[in-house]
C-alpha positions as CSV (number, residue, x, y, z in Angstrom):
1,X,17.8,5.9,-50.1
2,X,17.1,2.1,-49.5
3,X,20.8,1.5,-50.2
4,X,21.1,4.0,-47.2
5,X,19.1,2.3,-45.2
6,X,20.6,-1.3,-45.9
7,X,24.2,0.2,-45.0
8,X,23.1,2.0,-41.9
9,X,21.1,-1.1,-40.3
10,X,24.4,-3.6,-41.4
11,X,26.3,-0.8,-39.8
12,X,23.7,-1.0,-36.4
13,X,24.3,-4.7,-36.7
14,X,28.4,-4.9,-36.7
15,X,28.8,-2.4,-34.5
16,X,26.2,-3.1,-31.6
17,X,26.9,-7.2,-32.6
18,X,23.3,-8.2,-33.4
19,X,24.2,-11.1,-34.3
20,X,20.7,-12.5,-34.8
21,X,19.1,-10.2,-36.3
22,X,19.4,-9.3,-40.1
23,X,18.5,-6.3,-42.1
24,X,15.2,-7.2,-42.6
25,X,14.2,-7.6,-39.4
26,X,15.0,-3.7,-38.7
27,X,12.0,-1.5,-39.8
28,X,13.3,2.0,-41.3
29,X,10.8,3.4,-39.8
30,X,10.5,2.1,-36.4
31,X,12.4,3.8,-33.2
32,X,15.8,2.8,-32.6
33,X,15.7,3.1,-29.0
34,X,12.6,1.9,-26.4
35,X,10.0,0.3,-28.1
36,X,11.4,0.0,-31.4
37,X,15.1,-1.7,-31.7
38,X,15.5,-1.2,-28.1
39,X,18.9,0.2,-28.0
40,X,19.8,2.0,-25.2
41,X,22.4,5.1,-24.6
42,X,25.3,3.3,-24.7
43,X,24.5,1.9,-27.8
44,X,23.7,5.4,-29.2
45,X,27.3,6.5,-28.4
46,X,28.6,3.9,-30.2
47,X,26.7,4.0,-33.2
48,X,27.0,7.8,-33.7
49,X,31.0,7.1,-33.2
50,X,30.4,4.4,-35.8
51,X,28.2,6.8,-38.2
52,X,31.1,9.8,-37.6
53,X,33.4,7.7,-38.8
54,X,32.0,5.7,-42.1
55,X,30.1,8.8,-43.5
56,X,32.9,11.4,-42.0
57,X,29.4,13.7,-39.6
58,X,30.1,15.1,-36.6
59,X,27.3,14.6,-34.0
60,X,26.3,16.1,-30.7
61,X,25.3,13.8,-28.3
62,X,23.7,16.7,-26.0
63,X,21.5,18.3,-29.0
64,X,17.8,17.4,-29.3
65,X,18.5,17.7,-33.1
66,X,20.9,14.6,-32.8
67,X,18.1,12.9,-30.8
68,X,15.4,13.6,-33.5
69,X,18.3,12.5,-36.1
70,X,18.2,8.9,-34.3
71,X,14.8,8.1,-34.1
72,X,15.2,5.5,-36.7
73,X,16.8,4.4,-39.6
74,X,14.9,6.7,-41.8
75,X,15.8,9.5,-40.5
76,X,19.5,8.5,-39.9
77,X,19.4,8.2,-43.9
78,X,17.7,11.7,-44.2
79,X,20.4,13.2,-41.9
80,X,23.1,11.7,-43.8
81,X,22.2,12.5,-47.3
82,X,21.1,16.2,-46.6
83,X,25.1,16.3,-45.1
């Protein structure tokens, strides 16, 4: 699962262009969005496009199941590997 979680924040930095932050600056466990990473919606549309296509998982952007499935890293992983 920490392999997981090392692809899925590299992927979170390519795609969104982080470029100053590193993996281990992202907590698994810490929210993606507000308070946590601080993404915002935009951002979240690009990464699920991002997550569709490297680990082949379709997403809805409108289900609260998606929006529980991007709380953080973590739970990205957890999403991904019960797929």
């Amino acid at each position: 699962m920490d392999k997981l979680c090392n692809d899925i924040k590299q992927l979170i930095i390519e795609v969104l262009k982080l470029e100053d932050i590193t993996i281990n600056d992202i907590d698994s466990d810490a929210p993606l969005f507000g308070d946590g990473l601080g993404l915002d919606s935009i951002d979240a549309l690009e990464l699920g496009l991002a997550i569709k296509n490297r680990y082949n998982i379709v997403l809805s952007s409108e289900s609260e199941q998606s929006r529980k499935h991007f709380y953080s890293v973590a739970t990205l992983a957890e999403f991904i590997t019960a797929q």
